[in-house]
N, C-alpha and C positions, 0 to 999 in steps of 0.2 A: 281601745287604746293601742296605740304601735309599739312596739317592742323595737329598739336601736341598739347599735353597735357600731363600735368606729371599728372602721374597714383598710384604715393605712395605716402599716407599720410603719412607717416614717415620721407619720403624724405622733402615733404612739411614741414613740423613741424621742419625738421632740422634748413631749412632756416633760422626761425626767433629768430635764435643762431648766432652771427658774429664768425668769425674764431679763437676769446680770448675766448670763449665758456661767454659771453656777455650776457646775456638777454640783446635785443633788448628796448629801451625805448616806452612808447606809441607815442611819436612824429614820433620814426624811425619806429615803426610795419606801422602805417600810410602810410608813405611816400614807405615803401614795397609793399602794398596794393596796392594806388594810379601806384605805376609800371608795377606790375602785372596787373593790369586792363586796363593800357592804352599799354600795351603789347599785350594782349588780343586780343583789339580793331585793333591792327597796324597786329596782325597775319590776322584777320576778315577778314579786307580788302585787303591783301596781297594774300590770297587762293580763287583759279580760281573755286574749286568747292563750291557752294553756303552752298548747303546741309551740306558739312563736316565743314564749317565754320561755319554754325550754330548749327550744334551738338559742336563743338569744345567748342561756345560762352557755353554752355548748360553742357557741364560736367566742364569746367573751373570753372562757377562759382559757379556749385554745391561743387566745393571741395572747393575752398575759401569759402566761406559761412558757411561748414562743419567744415573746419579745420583753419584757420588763426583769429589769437586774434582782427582786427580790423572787422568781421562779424558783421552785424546788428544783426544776432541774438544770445540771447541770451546764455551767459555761459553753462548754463545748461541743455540746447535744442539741441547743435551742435552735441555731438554724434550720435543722434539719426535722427539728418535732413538729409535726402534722397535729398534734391536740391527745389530750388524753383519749382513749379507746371509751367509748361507750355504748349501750344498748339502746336498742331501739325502744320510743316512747312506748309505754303498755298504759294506759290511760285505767286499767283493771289495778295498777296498785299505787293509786293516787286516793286515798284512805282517809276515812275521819275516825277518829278514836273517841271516847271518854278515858277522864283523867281521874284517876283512884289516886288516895293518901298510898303514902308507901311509908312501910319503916324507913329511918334516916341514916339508913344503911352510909358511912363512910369510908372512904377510899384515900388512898393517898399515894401519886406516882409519880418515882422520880424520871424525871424529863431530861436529864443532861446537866448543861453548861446554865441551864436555864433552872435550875432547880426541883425541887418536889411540887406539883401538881395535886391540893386538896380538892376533893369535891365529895357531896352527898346526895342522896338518893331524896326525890321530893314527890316522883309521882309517876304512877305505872299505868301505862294505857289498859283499857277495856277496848276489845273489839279488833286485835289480831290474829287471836287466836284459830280462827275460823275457817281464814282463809292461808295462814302464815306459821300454824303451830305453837305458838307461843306469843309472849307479850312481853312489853320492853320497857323497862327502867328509863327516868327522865331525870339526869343529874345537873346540880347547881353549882358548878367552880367558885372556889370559896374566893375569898383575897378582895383587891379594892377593886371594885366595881361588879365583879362576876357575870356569870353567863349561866345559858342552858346549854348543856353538853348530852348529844344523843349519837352514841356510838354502835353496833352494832354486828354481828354477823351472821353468817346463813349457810347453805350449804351450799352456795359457788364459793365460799372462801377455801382460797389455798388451793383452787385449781383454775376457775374462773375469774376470780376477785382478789384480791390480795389478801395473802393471809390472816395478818392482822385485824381484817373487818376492815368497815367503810365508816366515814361522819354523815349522818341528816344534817343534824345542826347542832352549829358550833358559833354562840350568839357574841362571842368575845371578840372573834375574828369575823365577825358579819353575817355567816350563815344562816340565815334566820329565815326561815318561810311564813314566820306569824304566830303571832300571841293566840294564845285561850280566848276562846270568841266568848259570849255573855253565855251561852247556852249552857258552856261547860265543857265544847268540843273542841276538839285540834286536828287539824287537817297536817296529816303525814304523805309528802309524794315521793314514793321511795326512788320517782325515776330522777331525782337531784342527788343521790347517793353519791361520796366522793370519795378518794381515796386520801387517808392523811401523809402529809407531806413525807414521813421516813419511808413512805413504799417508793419514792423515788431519789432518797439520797440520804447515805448514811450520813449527812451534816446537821439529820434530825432526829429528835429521840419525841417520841409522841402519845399520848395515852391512849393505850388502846378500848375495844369492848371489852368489857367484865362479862369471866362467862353466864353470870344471867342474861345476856343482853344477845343471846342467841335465836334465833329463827330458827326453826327447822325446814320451812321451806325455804325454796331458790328462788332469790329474788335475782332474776337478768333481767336489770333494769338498773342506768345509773353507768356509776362507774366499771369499767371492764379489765382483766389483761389483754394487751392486744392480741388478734389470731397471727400466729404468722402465716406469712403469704408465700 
């Protein structure tokens, strides 16, 4: 199957005009965004080739980012942002886990303007340890509708990666690589790793990993800070 991406900004920017030639509200550019990403996600996992899928994930959201009014980044920096920095594909940490009961370990973080952020602990992989030193928590954000929330850090953060850790998946806001197969397995491809939106503008307060949710190895793969040049 082919992996697509619209390729004009212009085209893009129409978009967020309705067909009354409307400026779009902040609530509807939003709920645009939120589409386009969980579109995104639903192409990811629909295309047979891994590669093209991850380039796809890789200029998709360079151009969101670039060009759409709900971007973390800043107004005045979008012309100029070439896309988030990322690692080269490593196809070696593109991983299938088993899923263990976990205590219902709960959390609760307040977020800002946007309130406290509930979530508990539903289920802990088997089968990172191995190659990654440890094994990661898989949390379920509480509230109407909820999501999987899978946060995490390793030892590029805070020199390589942003401090705060990176998101896998964050199923609220679309992030989703795919459910629990029948088996019992979950395929984790840590080369989708992202960074949440406050590592690029204090306009966001964001939940980060819980320090259980540490790696000890260095995953370069994913999200990066960029090198300067």
């Amino acid at each position: 199957m082919a992996c697509h991406v619209i390729t004009s900004c212009d085209a893009w920017a129409a978009q967020i005009v309705d067909k009354r030639g409307r400026q779009l509200s902040e609530a509807e550019e939003l709920w645009e965004w939120r589409q386009k990403i969980a579109n995104l996600y639903c192409e990811v996992r629909s295309c047979l080739d891994i590669a093209a899928a991850w380039r796809l994930w890789c200029d998709t959201r360079a151009m969101l980012f670039r060009t759409h009014p709900q971007s973390p980044i800043e107004p005045a920096d979008r012309e100029a942002f070439a896309g988030p920095a990322i690692f080269p594909y490593d196809p070696a940490l593109r991983l299938t886990v088993q899923l263990a009961p976990t205590e219902q370990e709960s959390i609760t973080v307040p977020t800002g303007a946007d309130g406290d952020v509930s979530m508990h602990a539903f289920a802990r992989t088997e089968g990172l340890k191995a190659s990654l030193g440890a094994e990661l928590t898989l949390y379920w954000i509480e509230g109407y509708g909820g999501g999987v929330f899978l946060p995490f850090t390793d030892a590029t953060s805070g020199a390589e990666t942003y401090g705060g850790g990176r998101y896998l998946l964050d199923t609220i806001k679309g992030a989703d690589l795919g459910a629990v197969r029948p088996d019992g397995t979950l395929l984790l491809d840590f080369n989708f790793s992202y960074f949440p939106s406050c590592a690029y503008s204090s306009r966001y307060v964001c939940p980060l990993a819980p320090p259980g949710n540490r790696l000890k190895g260095a995953l370069r793969v994913g999200e990066r800070i960029p090198v300067a040049k």
